[in-house]
TIMI-2910 file (N, C-alpha, C, CB; in pm, 1 decimal, decimal comma, always signed):
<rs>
+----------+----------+----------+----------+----------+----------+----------+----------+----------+----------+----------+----------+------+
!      n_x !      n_y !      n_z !     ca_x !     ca_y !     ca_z !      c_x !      c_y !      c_z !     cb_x !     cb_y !     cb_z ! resn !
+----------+----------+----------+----------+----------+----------+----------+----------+----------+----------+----------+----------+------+
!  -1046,0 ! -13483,8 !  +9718,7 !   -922,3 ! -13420,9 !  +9758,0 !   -854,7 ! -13507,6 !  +9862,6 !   -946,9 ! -13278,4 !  +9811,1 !  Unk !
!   -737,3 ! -13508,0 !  +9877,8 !   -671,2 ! -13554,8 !  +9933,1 !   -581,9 ! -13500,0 ! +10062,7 !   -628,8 ! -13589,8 !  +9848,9 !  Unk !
!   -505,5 ! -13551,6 ! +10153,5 !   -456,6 ! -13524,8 ! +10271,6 !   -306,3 ! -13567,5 ! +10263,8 !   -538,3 ! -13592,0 ! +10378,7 !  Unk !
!   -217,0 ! -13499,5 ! +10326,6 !    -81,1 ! -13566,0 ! +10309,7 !    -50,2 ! -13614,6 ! +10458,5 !    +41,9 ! -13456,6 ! +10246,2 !  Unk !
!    -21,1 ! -13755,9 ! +10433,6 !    -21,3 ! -13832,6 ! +10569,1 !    +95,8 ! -13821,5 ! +10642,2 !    -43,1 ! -13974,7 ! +10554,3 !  Unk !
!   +195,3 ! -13752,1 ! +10597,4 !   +285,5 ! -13706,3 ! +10722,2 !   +204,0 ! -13572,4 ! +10756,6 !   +469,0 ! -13675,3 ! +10682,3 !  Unk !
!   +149,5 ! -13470,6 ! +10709,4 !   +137,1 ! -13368,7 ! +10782,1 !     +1,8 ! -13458,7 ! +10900,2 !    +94,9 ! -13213,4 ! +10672,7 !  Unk !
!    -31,2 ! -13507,2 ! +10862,6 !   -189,4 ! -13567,6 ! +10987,9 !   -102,7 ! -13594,1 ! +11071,7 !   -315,8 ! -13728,1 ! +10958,9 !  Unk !
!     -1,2 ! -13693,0 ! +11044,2 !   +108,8 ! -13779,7 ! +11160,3 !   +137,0 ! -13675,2 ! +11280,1 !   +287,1 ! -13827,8 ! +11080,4 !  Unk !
!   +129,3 ! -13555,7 ! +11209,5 !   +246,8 ! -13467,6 ! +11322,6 !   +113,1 ! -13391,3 ! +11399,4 !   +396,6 ! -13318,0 ! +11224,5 !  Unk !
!    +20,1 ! -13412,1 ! +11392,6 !   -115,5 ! -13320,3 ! +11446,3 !   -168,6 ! -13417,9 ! +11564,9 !   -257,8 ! -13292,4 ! +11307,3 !  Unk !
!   -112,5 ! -13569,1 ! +11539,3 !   -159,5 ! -13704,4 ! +11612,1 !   -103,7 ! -13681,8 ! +11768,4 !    -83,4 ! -13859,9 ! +11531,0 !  Unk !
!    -26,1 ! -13639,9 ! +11817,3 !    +29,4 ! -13639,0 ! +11953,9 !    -64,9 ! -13526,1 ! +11998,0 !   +201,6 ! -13610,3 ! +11970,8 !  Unk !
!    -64,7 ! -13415,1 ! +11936,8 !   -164,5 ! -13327,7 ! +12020,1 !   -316,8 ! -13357,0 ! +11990,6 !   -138,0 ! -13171,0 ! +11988,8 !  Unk !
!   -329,7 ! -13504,7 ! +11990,5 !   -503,9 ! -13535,5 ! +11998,8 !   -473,8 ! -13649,6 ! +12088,2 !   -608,7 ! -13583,5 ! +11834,0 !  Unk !
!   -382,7 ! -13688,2 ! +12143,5 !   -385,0 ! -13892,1 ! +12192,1 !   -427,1 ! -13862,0 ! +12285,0 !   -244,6 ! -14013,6 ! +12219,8 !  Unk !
!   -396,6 ! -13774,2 ! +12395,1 !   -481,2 ! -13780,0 ! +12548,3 !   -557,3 ! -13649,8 ! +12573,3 !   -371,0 ! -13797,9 ! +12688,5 !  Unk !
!   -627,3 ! -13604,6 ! +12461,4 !   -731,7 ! -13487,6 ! +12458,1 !   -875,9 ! -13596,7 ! +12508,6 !   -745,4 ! -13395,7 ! +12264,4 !  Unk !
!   -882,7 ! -13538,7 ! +12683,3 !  -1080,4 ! -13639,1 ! +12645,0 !  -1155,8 ! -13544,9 ! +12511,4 !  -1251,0 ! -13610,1 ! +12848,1 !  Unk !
!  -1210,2 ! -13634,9 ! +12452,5 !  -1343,3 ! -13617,4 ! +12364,8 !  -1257,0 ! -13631,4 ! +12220,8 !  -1443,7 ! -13444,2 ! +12390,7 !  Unk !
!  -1191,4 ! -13633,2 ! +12201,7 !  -1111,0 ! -13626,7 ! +12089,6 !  -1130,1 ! -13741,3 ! +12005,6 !   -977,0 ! -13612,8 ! +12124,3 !  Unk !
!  -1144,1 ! -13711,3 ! +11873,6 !  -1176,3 ! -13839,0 ! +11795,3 !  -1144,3 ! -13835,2 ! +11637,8 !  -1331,0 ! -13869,4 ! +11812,9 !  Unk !
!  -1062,0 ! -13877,6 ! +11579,5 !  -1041,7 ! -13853,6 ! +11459,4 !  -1139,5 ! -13842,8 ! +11343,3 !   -968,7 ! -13928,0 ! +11439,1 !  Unk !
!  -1106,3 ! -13763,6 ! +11246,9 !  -1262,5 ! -13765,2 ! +11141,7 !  -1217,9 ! -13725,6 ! +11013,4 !  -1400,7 ! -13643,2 ! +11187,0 !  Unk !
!  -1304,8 ! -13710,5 ! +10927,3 !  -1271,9 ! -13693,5 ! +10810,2 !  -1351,1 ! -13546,6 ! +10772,0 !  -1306,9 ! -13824,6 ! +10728,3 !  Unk !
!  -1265,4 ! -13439,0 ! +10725,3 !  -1340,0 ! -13296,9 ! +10727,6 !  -1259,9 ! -13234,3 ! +10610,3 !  -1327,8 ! -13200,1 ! +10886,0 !  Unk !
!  -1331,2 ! -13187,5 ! +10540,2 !  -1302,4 ! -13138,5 ! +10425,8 !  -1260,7 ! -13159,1 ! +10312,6 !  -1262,5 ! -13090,6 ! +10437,5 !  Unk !
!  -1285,6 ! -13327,5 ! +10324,6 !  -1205,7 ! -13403,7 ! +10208,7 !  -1029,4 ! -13465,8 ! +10245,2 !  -1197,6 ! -13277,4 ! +10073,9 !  Unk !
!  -1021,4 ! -13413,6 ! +10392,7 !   -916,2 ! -13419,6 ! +10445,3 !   -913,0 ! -13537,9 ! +10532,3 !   -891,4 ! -13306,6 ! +10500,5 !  Unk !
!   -824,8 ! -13488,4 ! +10684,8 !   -836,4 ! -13556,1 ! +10770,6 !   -833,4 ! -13474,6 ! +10907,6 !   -749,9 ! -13649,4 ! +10749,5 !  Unk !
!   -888,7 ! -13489,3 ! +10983,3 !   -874,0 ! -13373,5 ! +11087,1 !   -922,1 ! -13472,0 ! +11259,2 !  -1015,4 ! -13210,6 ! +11029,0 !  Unk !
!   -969,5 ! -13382,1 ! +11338,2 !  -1004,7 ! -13428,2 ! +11459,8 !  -1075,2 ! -13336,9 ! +11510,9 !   -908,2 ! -13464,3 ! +11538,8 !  Unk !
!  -1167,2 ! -13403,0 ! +11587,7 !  -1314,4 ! -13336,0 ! +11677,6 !  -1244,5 ! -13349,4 ! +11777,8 !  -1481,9 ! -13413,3 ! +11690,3 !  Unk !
!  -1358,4 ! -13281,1 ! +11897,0 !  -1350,2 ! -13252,0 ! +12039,6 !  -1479,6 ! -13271,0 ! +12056,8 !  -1294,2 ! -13116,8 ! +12090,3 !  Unk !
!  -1516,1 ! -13343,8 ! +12132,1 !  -1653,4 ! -13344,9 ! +12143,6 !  -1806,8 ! -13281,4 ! +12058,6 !  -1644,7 ! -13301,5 ! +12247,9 !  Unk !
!  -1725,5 ! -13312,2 ! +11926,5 !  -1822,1 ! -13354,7 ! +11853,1 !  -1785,5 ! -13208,4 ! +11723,0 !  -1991,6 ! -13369,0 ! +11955,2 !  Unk !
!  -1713,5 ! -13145,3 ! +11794,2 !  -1665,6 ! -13012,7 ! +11723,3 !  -1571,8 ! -13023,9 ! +11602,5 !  -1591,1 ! -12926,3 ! +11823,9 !  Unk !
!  -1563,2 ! -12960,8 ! +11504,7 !  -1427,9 ! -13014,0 ! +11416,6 !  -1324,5 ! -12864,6 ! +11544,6 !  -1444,0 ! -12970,9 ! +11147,6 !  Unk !
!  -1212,1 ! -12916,5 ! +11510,3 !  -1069,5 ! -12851,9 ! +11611,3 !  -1000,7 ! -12810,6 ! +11501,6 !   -960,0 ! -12969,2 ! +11719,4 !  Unk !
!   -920,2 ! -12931,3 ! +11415,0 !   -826,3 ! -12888,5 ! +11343,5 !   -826,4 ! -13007,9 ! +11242,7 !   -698,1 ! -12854,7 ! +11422,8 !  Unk !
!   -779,3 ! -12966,2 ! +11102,6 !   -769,7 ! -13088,6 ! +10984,5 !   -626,7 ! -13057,2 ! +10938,2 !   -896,1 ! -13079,3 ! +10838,6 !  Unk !
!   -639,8 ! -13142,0 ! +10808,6 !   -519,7 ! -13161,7 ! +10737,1 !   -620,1 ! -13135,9 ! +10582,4 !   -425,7 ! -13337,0 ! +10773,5 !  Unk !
!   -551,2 ! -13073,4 ! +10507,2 !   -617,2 ! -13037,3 ! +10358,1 !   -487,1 ! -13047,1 ! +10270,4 !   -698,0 ! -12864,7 ! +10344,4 !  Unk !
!   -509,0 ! -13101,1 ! +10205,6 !   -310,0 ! -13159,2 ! +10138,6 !   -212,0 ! -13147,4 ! +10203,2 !   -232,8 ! -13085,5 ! +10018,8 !  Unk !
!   -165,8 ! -13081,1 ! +10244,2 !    -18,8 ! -13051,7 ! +10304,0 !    -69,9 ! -12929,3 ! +10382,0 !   +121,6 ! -13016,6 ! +10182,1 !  Unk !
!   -186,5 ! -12912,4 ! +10444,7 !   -242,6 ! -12764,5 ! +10475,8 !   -265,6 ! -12832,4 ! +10623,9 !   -402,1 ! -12688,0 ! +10371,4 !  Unk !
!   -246,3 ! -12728,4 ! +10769,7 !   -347,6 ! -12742,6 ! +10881,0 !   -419,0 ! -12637,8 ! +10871,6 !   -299,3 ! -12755,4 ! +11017,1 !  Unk !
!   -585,8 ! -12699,8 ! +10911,2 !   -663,2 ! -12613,9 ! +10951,3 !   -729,5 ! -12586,0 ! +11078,6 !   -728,6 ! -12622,2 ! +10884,6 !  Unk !
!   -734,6 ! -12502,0 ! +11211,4 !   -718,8 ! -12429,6 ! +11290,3 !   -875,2 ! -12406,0 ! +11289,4 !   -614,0 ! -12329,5 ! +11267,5 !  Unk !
!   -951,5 ! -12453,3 ! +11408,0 !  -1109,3 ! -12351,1 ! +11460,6 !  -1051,2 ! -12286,5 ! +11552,8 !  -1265,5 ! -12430,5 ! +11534,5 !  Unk !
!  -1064,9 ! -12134,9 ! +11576,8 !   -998,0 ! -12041,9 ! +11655,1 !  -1076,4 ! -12004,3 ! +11732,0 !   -942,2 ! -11943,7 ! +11600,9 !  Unk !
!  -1183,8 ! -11936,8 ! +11605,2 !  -1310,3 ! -11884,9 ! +11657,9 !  -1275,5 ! -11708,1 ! +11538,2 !  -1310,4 ! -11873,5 ! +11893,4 !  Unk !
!  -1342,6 ! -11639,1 ! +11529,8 !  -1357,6 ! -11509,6 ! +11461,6 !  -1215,6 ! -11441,6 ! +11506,3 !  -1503,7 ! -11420,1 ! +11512,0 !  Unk !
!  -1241,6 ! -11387,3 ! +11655,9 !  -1175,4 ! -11253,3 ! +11722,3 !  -1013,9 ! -11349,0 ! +11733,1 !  -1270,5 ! -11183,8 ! +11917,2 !  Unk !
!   -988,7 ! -11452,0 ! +11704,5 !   -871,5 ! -11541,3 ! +11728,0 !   -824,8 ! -11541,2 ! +11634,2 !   -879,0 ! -11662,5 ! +11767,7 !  Unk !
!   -900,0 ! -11587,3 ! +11528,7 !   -818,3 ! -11606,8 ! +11383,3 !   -792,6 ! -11472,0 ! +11301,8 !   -909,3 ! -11707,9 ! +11277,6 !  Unk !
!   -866,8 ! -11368,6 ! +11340,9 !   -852,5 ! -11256,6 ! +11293,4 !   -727,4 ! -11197,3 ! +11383,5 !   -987,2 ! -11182,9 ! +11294,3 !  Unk !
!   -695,0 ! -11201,3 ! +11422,7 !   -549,8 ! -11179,7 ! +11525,7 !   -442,2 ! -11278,7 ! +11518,3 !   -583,9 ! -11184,6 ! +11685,6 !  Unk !
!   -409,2 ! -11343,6 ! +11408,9 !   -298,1 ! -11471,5 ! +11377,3 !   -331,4 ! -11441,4 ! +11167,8 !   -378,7 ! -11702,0 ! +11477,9 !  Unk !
!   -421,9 ! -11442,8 ! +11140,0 !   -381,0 ! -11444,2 ! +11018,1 !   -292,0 ! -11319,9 ! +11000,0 !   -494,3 ! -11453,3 ! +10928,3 !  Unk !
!   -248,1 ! -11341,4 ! +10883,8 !    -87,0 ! -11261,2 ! +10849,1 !    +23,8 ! -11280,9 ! +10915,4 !    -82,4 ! -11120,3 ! +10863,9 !  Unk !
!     -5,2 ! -11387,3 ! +11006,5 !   +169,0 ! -11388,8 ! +11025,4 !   +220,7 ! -11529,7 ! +10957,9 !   +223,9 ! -11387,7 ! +11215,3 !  Unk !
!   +379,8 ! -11501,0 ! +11035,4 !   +408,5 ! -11596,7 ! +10922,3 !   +335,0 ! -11692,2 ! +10871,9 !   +499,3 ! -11656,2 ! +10942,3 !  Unk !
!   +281,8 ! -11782,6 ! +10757,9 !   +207,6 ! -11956,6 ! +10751,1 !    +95,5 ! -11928,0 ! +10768,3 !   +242,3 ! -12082,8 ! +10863,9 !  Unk !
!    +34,8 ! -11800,3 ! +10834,3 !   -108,6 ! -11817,1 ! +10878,4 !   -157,1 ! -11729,4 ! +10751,6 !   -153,8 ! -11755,6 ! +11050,1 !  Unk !
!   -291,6 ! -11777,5 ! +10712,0 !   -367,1 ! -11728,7 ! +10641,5 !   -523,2 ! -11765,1 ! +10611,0 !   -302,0 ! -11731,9 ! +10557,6 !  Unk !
!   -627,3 ! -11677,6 ! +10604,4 !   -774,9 ! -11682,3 ! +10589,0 !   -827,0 ! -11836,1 ! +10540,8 !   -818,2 ! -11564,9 ! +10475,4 !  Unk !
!   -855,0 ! -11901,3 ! +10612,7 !   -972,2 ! -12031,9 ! +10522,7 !  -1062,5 ! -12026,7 ! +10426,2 !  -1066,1 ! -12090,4 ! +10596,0 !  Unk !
!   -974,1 ! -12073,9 ! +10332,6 !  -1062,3 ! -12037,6 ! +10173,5 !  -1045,2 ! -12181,2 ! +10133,3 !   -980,0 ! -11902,9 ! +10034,7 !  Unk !
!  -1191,9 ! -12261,1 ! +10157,7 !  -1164,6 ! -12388,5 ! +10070,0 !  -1259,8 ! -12361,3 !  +9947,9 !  -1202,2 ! -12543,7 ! +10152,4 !  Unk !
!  -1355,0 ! -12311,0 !  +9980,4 !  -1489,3 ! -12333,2 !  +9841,3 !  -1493,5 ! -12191,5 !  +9784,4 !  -1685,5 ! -12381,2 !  +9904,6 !  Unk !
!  -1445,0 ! -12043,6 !  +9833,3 !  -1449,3 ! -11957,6 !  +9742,4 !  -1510,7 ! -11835,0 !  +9865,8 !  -1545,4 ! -12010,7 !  +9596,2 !  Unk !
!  -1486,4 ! -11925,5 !  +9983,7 !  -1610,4 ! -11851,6 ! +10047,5 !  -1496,4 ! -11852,7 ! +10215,5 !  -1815,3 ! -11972,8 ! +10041,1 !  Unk !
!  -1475,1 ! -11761,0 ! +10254,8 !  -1358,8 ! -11728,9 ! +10366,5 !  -1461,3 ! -11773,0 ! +10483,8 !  -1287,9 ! -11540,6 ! +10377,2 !  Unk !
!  -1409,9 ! -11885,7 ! +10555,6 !  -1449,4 ! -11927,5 ! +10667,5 !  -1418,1 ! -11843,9 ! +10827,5 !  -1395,3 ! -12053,6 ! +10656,1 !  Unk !
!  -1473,3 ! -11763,7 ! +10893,4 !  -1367,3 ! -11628,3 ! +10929,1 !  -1398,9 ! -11724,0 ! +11053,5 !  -1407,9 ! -11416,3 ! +10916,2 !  Unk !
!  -1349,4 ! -11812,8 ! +11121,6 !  -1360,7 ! -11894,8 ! +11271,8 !  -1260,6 ! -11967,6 ! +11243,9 !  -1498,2 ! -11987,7 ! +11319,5 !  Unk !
!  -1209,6 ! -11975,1 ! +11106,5 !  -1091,4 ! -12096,4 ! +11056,3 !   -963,4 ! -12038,1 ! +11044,3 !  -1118,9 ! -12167,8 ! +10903,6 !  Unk !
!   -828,4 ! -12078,7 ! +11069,6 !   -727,5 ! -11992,3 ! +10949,1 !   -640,3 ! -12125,3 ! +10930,9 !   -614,9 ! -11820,8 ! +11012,7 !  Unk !
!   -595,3 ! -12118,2 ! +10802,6 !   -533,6 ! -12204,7 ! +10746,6 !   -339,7 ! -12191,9 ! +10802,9 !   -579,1 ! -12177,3 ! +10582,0 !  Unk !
!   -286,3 ! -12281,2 ! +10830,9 !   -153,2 ! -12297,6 ! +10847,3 !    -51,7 ! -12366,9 ! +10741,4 !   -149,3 ! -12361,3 ! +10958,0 !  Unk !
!    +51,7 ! -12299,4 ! +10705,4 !   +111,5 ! -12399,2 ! +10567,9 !   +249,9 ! -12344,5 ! +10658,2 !    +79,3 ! -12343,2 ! +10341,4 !  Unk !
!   +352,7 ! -12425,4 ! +10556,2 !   +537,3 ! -12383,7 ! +10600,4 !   +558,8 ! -12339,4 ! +10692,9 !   +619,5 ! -12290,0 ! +10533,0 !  Unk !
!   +643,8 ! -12222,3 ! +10774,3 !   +627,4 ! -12192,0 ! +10881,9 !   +552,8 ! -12229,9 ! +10967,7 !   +619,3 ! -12115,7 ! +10879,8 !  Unk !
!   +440,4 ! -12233,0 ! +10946,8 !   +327,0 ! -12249,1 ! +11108,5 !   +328,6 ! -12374,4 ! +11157,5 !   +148,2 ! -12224,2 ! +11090,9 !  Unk !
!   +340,2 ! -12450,7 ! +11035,6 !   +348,2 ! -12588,4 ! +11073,1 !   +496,3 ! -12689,4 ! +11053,9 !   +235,1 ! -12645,3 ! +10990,5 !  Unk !
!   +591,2 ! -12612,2 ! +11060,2 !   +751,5 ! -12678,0 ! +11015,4 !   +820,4 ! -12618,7 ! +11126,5 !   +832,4 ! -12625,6 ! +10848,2 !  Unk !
!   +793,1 ! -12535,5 ! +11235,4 !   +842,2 ! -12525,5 ! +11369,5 !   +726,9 ! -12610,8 ! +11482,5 !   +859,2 ! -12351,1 ! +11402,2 !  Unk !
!   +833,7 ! -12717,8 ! +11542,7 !   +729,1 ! -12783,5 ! +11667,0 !   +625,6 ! -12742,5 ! +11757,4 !   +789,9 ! -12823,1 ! +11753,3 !  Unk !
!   +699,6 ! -12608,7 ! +11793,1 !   +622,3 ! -12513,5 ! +11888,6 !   +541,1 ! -12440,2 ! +11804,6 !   +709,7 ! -12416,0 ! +11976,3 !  Unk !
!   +576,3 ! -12377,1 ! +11740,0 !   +451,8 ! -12300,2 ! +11650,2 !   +305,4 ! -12368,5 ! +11593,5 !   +521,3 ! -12255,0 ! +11514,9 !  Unk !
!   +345,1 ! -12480,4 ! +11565,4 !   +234,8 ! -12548,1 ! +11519,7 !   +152,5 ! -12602,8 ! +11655,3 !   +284,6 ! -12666,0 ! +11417,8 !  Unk !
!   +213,6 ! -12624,0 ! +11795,6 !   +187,3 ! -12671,4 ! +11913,8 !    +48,2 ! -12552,4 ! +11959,2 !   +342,0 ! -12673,9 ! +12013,1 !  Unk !
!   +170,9 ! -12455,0 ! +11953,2 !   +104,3 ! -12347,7 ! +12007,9 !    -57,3 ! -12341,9 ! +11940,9 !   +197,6 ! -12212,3 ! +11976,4 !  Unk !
!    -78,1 ! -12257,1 ! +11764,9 !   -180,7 ! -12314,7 ! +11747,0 !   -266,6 ! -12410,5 ! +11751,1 !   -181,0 ! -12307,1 ! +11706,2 !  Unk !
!   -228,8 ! -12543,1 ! +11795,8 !   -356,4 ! -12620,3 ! +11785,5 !   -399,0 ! -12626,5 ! +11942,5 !   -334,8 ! -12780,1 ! +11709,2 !  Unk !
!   -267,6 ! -12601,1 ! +12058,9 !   -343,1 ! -12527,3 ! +12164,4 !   -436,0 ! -12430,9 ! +12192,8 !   -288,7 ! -12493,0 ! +12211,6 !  Unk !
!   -444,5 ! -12308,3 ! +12034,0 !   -535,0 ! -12229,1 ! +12079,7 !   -658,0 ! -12290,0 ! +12032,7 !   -514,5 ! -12093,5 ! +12042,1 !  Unk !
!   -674,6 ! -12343,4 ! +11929,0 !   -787,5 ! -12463,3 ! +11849,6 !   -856,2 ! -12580,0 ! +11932,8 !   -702,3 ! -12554,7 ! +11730,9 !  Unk !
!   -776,0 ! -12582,2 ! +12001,8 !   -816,1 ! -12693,7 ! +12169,9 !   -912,3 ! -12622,6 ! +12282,4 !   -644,1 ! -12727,4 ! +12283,6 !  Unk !
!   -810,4 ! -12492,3 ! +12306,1 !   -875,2 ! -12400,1 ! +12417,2 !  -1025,8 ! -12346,1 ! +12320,7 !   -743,9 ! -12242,9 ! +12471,9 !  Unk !
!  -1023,7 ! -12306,4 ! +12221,9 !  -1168,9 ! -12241,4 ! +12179,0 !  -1215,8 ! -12352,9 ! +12175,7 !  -1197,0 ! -12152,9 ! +12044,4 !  Unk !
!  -1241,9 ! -12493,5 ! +12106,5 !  -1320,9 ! -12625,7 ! +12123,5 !  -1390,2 ! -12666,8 ! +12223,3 !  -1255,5 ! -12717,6 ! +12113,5 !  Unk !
!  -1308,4 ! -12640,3 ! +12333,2 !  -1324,7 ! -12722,5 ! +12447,5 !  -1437,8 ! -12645,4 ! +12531,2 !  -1181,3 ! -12743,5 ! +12528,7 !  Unk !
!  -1455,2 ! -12490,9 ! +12476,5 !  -1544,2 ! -12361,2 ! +12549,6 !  -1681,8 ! -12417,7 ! +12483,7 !  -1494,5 ! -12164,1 ! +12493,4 !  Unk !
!  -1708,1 ! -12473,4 ! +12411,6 !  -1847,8 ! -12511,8 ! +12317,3 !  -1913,1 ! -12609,8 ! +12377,9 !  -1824,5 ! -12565,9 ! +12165,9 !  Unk !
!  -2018,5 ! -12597,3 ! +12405,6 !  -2135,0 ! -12710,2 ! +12453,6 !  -2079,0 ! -12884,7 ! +12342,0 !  -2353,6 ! -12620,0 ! +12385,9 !  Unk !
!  -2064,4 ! -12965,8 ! +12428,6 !  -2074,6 ! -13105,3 ! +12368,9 !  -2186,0 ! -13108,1 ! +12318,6 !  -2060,0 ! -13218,8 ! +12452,5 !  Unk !
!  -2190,9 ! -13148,2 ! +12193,1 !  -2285,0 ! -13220,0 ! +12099,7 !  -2321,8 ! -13356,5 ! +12155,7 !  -2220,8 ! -13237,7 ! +11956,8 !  Unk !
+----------+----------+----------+----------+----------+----------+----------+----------+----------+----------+----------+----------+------+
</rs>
């Protein structure tokens, strides 16, 4: 599977001066760690969001946001972002701020 390299492009400023931050390859995609954590990817034209459970369950359904379903099997710590979530600057900011703030709470690997 593949990744669409403008959507990675636009995820790149909110990783350049994150300490621990490191680009990676997750899900067949492209995404970025935090100290060793996956944070957030790119899945075709998709962002994907670690929130954590009680986070992502409080953002899915709104606009763009919706449940992480890559293999058949709902990832409930993940929620997926498409159109909306990720086609306003701030909106998409905002989430990967909250994907930063839960990351950053986790023991370094």
């Amino acid at each position: 599977m593949s990744f669409d390299p403008a959507t990675a492009e636009r995820l790149a400023p909110h990783f350049a001066n994150e300490p621990g931050a490191e680009e990676s390859r997750l899900f067949g995609g492209f995404g970025y760690t935090i100290n060793g954590h996956m944070c957030a990817g790119v899945h075709r034209n998709s962002v994907m969001i670690r929130v954590g459970e009680p986070q992502a369950q409080s953002i899915i359904g709104a606009p763009g946001v919706r449940a992480m379903d890559l293999t058949g099997r709902v990832m409930k710590a993940w929620a997926t972002l498409e159109g909306e979530a990720i086609q306003s600057p701030e909106r998409l900011a905002a989430y990967i701020e909250m994907a930063k703030a839960f990351v950053r709470q986790l023991p370094p690997k």
